[in-house]
C-alpha positions in Angstrom: 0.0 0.0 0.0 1.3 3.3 -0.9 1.5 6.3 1.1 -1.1 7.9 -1.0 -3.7 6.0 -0.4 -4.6 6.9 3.2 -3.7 10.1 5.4 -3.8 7.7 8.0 -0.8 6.1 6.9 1.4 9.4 7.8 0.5 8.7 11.0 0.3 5.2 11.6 4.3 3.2 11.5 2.2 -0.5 11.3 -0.5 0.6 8.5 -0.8 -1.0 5.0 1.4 -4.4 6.6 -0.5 -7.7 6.9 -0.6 -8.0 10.2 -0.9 -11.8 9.9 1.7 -12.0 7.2 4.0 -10.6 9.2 3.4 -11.9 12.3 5.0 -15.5 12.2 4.8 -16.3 16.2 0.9 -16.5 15.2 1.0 -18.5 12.9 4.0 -20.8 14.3 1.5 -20.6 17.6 -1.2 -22.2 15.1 0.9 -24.8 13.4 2.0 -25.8 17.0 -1.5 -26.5 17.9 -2.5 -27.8 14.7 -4.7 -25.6 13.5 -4.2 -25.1 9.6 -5.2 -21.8 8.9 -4.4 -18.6 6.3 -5.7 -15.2 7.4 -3.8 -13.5 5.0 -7.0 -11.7 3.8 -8.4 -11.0 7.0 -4.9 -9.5 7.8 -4.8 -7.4 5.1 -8.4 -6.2 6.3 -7.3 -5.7 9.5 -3.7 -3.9 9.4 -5.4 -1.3 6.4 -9.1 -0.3 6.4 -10.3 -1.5 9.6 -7.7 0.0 11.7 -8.0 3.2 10.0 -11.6 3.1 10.2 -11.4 2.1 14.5 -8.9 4.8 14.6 -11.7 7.1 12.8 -14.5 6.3 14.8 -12.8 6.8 18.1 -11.8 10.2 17.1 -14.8 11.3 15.5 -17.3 9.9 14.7 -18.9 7.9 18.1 -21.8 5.9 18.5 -24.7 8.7 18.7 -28.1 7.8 20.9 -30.8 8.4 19.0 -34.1 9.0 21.4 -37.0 10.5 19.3 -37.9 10.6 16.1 -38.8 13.5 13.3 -42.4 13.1 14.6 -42.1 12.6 18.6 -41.9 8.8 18.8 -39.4 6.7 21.3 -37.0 4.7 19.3 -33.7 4.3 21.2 -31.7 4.0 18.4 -27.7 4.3 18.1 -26.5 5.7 15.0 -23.0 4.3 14.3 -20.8 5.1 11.6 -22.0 3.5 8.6 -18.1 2.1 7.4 -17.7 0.2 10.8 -21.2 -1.3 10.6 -19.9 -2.4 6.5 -17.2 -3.4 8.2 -18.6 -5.4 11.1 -20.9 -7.0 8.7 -18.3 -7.9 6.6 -16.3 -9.5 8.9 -18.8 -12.3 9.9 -20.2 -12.3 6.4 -17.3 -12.8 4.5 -14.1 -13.5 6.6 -17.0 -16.5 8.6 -15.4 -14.9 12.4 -18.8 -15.8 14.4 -19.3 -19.0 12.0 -16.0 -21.0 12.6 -17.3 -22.6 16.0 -20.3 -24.1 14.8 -19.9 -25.0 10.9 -16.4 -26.4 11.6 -16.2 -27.0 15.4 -12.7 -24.4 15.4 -12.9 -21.9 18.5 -9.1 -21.6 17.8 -9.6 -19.9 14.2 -12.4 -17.8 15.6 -10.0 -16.5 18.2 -7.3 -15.7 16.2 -9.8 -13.6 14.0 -10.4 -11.5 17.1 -7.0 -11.3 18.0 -6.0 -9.9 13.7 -9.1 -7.2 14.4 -7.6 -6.1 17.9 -9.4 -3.0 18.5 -11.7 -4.2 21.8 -14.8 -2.3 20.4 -15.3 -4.0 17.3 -14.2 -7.1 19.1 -17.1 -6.9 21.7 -19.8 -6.8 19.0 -18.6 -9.7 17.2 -18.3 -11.2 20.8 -21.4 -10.5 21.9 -23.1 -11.8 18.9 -21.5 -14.9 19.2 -22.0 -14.8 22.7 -25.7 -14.6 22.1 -25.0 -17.4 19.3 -23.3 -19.6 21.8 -26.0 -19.8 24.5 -29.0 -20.2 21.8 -27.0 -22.9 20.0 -26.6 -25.2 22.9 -29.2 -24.4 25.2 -32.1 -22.8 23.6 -34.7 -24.7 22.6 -35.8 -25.5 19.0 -37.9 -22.2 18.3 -34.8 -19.7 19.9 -32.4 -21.8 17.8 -33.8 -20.1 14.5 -31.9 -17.2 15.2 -28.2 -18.8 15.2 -27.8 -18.6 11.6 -28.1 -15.1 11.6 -26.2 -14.4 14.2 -23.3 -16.2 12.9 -23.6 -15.1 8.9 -25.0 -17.9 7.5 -28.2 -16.2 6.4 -29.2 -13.3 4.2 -30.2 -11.2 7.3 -27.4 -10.3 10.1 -28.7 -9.9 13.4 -26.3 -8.3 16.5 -26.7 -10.0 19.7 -25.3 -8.6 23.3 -25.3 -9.9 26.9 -26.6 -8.0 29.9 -25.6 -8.9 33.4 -24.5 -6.2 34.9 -25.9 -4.0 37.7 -25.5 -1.3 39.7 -25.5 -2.4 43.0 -23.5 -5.3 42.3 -20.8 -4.9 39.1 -19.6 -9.0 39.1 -21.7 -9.6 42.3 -24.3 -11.0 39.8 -26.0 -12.7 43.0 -27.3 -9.1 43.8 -29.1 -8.6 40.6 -32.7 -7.1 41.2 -34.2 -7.1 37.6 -37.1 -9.8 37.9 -39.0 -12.1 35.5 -42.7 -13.4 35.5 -44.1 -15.5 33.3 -47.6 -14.7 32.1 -49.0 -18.3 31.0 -47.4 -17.4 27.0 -43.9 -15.5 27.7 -41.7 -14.0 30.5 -41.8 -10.3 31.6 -38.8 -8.9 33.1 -39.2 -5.9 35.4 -36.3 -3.8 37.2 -33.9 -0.3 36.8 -31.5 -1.1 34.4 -28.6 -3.2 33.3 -25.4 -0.7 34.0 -23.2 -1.5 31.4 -25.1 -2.7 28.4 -22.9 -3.3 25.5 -24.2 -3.4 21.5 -27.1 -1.2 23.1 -29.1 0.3 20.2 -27.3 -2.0 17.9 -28.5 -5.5 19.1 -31.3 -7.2 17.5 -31.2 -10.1 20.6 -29.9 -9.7 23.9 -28.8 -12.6 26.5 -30.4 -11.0 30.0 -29.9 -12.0 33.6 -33.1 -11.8 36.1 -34.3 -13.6 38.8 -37.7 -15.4 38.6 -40.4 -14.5 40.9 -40.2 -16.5 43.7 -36.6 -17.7 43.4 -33.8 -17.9 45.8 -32.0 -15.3 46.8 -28.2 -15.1 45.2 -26.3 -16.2 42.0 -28.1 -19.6 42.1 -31.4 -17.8 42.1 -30.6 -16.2 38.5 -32.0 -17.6 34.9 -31.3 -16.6 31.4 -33.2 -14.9 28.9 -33.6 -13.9 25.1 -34.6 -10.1 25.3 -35.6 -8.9 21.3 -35.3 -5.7 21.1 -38.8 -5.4 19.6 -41.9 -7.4 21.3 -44.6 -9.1 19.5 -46.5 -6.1 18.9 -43.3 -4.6 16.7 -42.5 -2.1 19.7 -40.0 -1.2 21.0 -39.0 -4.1 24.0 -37.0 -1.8 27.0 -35.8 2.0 27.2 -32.0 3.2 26.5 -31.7 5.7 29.5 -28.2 7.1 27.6 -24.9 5.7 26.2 -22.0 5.9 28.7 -19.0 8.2 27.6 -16.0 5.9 27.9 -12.4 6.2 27.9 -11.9 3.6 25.1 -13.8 1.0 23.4 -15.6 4.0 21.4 -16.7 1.1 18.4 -19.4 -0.1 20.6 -21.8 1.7 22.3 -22.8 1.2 25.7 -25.9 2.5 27.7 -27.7 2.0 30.2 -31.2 -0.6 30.0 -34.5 0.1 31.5 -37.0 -3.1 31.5 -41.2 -2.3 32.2 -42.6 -5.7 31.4 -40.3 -6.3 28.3 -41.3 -9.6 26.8 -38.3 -12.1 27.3 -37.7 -16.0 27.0 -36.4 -18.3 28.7 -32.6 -20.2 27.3 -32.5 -23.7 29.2 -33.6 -24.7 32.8 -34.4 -22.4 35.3 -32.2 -23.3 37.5 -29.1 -23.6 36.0 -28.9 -19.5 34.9 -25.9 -18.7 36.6 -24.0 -22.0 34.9 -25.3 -20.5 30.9 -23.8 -17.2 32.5 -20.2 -18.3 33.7 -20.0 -20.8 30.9 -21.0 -17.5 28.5 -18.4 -15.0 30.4 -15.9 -18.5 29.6 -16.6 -17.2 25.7 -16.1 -13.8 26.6 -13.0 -14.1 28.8 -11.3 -16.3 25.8 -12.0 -13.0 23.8 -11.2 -10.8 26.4 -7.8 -12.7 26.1 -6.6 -12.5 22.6 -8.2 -9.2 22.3 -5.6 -7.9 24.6 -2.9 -9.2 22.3 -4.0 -7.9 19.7 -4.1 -4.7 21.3 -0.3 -5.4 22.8 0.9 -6.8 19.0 -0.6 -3.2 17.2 1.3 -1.6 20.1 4.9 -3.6 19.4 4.2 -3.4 15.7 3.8 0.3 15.7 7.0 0.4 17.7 8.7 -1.8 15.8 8.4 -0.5 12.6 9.0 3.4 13.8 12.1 2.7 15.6 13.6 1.4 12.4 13.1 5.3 10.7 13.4 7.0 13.5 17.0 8.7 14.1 18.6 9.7 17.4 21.9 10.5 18.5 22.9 10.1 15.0 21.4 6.5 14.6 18.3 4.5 14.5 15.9 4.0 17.5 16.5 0.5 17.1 20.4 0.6 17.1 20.1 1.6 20.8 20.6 -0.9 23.5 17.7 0.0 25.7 15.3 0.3 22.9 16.2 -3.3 21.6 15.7 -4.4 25.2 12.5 -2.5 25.4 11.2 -4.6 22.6 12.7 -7.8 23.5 10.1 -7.5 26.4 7.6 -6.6 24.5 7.7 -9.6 22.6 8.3 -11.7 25.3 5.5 -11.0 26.6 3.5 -11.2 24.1 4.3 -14.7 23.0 4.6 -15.6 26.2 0.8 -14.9 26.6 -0.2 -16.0 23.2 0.9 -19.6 23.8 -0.9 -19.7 27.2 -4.1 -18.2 25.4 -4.1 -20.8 22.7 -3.3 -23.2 25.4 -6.4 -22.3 26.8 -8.5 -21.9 23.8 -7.4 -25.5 22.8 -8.8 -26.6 26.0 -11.6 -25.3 25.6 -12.2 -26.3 22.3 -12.1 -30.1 23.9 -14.5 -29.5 26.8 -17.0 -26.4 25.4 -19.9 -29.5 24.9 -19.3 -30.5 28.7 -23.3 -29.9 30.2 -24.0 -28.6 33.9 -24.3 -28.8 36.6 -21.8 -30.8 36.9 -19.8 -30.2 33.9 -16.4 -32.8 33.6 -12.9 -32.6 34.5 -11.6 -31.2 31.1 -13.9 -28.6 31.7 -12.6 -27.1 35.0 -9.5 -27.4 33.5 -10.4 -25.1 30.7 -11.8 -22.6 33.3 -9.0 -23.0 35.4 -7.0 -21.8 32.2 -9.0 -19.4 31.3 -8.6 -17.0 34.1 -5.0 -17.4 34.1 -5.2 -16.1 30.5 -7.5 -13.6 30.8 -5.4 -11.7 33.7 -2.2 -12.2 32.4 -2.8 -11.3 28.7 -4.6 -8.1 30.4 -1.6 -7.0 32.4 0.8 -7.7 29.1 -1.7 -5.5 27.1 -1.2 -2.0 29.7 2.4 -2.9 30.1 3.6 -3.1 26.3 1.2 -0.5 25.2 2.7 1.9 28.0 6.6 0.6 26.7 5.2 1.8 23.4 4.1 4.9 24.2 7.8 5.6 25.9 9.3 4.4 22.6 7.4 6.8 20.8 8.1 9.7 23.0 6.1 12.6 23.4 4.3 11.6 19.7 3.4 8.7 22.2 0.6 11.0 24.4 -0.7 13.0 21.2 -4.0 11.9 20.6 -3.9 12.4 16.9 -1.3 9.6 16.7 -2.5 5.5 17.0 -0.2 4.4 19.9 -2.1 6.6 22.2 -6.0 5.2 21.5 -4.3 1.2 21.8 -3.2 2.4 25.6 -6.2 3.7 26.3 -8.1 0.7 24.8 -5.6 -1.7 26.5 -6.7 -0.2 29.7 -10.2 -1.9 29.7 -9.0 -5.0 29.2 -8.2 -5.9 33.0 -11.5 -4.9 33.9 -13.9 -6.4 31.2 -15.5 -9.9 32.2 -13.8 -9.6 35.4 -11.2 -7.7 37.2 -8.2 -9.6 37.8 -9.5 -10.0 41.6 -12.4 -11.8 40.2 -9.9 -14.3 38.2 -7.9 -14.8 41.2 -10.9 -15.8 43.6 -12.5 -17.6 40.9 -9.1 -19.5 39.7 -9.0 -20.5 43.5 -12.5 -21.7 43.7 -11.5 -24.1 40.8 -8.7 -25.0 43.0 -10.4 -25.7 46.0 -13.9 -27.0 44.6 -12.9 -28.9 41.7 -9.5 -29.8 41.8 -8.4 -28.2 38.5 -4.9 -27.4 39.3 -4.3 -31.6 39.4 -5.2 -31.3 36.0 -3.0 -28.5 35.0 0.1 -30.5 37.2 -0.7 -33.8 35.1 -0.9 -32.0 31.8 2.3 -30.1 32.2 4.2 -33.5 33.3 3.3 -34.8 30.4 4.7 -31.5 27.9 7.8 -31.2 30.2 8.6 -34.8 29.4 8.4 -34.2 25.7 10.2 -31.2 25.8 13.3 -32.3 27.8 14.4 -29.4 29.2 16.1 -28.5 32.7 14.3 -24.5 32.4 10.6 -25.9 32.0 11.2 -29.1 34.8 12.9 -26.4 37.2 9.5 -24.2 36.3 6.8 -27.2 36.6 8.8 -27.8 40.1 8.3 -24.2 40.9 4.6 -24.2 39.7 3.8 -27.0 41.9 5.4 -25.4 45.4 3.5 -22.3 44.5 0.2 -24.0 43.8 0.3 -26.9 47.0 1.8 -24.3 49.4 -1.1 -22.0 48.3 -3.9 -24.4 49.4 -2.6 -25.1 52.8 -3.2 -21.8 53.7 -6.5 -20.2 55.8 -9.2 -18.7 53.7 -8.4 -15.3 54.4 -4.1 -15.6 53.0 -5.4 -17.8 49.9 -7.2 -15.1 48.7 -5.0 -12.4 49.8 -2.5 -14.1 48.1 -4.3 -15.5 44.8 -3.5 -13.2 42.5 0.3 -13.3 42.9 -0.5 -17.2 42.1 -2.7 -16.2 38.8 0.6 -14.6 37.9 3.0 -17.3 38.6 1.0 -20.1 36.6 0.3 -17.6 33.5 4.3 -17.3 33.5 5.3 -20.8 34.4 2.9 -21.8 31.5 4.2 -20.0 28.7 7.6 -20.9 29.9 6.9 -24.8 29.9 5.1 -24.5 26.4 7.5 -22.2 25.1 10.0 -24.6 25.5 7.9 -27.9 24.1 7.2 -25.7 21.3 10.6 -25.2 20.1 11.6 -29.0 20.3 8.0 -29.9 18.7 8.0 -27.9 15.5 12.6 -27.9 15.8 12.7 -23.8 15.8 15.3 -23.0 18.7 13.9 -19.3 18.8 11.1 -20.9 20.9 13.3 -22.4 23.1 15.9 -20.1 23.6 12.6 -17.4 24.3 11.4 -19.6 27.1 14.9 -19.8 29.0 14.8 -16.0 28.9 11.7 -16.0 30.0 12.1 -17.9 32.6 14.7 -15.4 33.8 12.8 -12.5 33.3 9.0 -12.8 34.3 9.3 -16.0 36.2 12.6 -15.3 38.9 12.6 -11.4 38.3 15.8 -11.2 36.8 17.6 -8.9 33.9 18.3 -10.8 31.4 21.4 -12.4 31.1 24.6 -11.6 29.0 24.2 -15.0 26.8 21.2 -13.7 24.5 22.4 -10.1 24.0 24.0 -10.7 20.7 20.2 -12.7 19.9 18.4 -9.5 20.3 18.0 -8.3 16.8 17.4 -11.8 15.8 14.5 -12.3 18.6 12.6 -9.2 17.6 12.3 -9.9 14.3 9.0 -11.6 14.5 8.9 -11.5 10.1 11.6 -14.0 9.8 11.9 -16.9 12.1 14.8 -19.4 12.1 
């Protein structure tokens, strides 16, 4: 792409690359899970138009509430610019994003999809369609199934889904929800102030809705799961936007505030098994939430990259400097780093997502287990690389007219989307402690660290152990006081350990050689050592890989 063809490419280092093309960790991360895949066209997509056109609407042109119409009717609508909803459209139409888990079983290619389009706004409506997509297709029943193939492209008409849990008075203490539901002998009705932070608001044709049925217990367990349309029966409108929220970031989607007065809803599987459709949904979103975040952190490194090769200072290239090269050698380190625990945890997932509750099966609790290690850590990689960036860039790094400053600002939701990282540390514990799904996670690393044959990952699957046991033999109170610091530890001692099988599996010593200085650096806290220095170029490079 020449320079010509955009404005935004003046401004923009990473513009008019394929950013799958170019990035080969992805697709060696792929390969390594054996997942055969090309998304050279959705990389093309995704490094040109669409991240000029997120750039763009984040700048100006915002979702816009629309309350009234020309002649005095309510129609909470929400205008949004008309090249991200071509582009949203296309990229479950044509590049099949929302279609890969149910018309070829892949969660893994629909994930790395998510991760190419990296800007958390579009992200969350293709989420939250699928989302809505997910819940219908395995626990709605035959007439709510309809709807799946137009949530996932594979009809004529699109539809948008989104899903509503949130409160006021209780954020991700969903047991305090207050909206209620009453069934009426044909359909439910669900009453109550609004759902806080409603994402897709405006822009949702179906929306997945928490509420407590008349009558039912008090708590999380109390909780059931409903389709909301945004029109009822009658063709009317279904609930009121109160307003859009004025966010920080994630300016691609809107989100309001929801206002229920007997808006006609039904019901997605049993009753009493709500909260389970809701935790196994956030599973979805958390996965998302995940790769999202690298995506964020990759734009952030590539942007970086590529400017400190034309940069000049002190009479050479940005990159030429020491410091700078070790900047970015972190950068990347982290970002594979989370990547392979991500796809670790996709691929998990991907072998236990049919697993039915209450009681789910072992592979399952595994996959949650790995899920919230992913979801923190990849969050934490996404502020810290987008803030390195920012340095790199200098004061160019805090104008808002140029990219690197929207991905910090957008990286800084990730942490706090589907659950702040205290809410992955208590509920990684609670799979500890309930179900046992660290036994799984020893077991399953025994096995890659005996494949991989390597002193580094055996020292780390020792180390992951002591942390894990010593952990549990603690009081109530210092397990959770000290449960994040363990969500940390795992996410490292992962990568490491996979790292390192993933060199010797697909014979690329980069891999290997990434995980001892790894191991080093995130795991023990150290600088890392004299021995790689003269790799650094080499290591950074993620283009060409040897």
């Amino acid at each position: 792409m020449s320079k010509g063809n955009s404005p935004f490419s003046y401004i923009s280092s990473a513009y008019g690359k394929n950013h799958f093309n170019i990035d080969k960790p992805l697709q060696k991360i792929l390969e390594y899970f054996d997942v055969k895949a090309d998304f050279s066209k959705l990389g093309e997509f995704a490094g040109g138009e669409l991240y000029e056109i997120a750039e763009h609407v984040d700048k100006r042109a915002r979702p816009i509430h629309v309350m009234w119409s020309v002649n005095g009717e309510r129609v909470d609508e929400v205008w949004i610019d008309p090249s991200l909803r071509a582009a949203i459209k296309r990229l479950i139409k044509d590049f099949d994003i929302n279609k890969f888990p149910y018309k070829e079983e892949n969660w893994h290619k629909h994930y790395a999809s998510i991760y190419l389009v990296s800007d958390p706004g579009i992200a969350c409506i293709l989420t939250i369609t699928n989302q809505t997509a997910y819940a219908l297709y395995k626990y709605g029943s035959e007439e709510l199934k309809k709807y799946v193939p137009y949530l996932i492209g594979d009809s004529d008409e699109l539809l948008f889904g989104a899903t509503w849990f949130t409160e006021i008075q209780g954020g991700s203490d969903l047991g305090s929800n207050l909206v209620e539901a009453e069934f009426n002998g044909k359909y439910w009705l669900l009453k109550g102030n609004t759902k806080y932070f409603a994402s897709g608001v405006g822009l949702a044709d179906l929306a997945l809705v928490s509420a407590r049925p008349m009558g039912s217990k008090s708590g999380a367990k109390g909780l059931s799961l409903f389709l909301v349309p945004k029109k009822n029966n009658k063709g009317e409108k279904n609930f009121l936007i109160r307003r859009l929220k004025r966010k920080s970031g994630t300016n691609s989607v809107p989100t309001g505030e929801v206002e229920f007065n007997s808006s006609e809803a039904y019901l997605i599987g049993e009753k009493e098994y709500g909260i389970y459709y809701i935790t196994e949904d956030l599973m979805v979103s958390r996965l998302s939430n995940a790769v999202g975040a690298l995506g964020i952190a990759r734009k952030s490194f590539l942007e970086s990259y590529y400017y400190s090769q034309s940069r000049k200072a002190f009479g050479k290239a940005l990159i030429e400097h020491p410091l700078i090269q070790k900047d970015l050698l972190e950068m990347e380190l982290m970002i594979e780093g989370g990547m392979v625990v991500t796809f670790k945890a996709i691929d998990q997932f991907q072998k236990s997502w049919k697993a039915m509750p209450p009681f789910y099966n072992e592979q399952y609790h595994y996959a949650r287990l790995l899920t919230h290690i992913s979801k923190h850590i990849t969050a934490e990689i996404a502020s810290q690389v987008s803030r390195m960036a920012m340095e790199i860039h200098g004061g160019i790094g805090f104008l808002e007219e140029f990219p690197i400053e929207r991905l910090h600002r957008e990286a800084l939701i990730t942490p706090i989307w589907e659950g702040t990282g205290n809410i992955q540390a208590l509920e990684m514990l609670e799979a500890m402690v309930k179900k046992e799904a660290h036994r799984q996670l020893i077991r399953d690393l025994e096995g890659i660290v005996n494949e991989a044959k390597d002193e580094i990952a055996s020292k780390t699957l020792d180390f992951i152990k002591d942390k894990a046991t010593t952990l549990l033999t603690y009081r109530e109170y210092e397990m959770q006081f000290y449960s994040k610091d363990l969500l940390l530890t795992l996410g490292h001692g992962i990568s490491v350990i996979l790292l390192s099988h993933m060199g010797r599996k697909l014979g690329i010593e980069r891999f290997t050689m990434l995980s001892k200085i790894y191991y080093e650096r995130f795991l023990m806290g150290r600088s890392i050592l004299r021995d790689y220095i003269s790799e650094i170029r080499e290591l950074i490079n993620m283009e060409e890989m040897k």
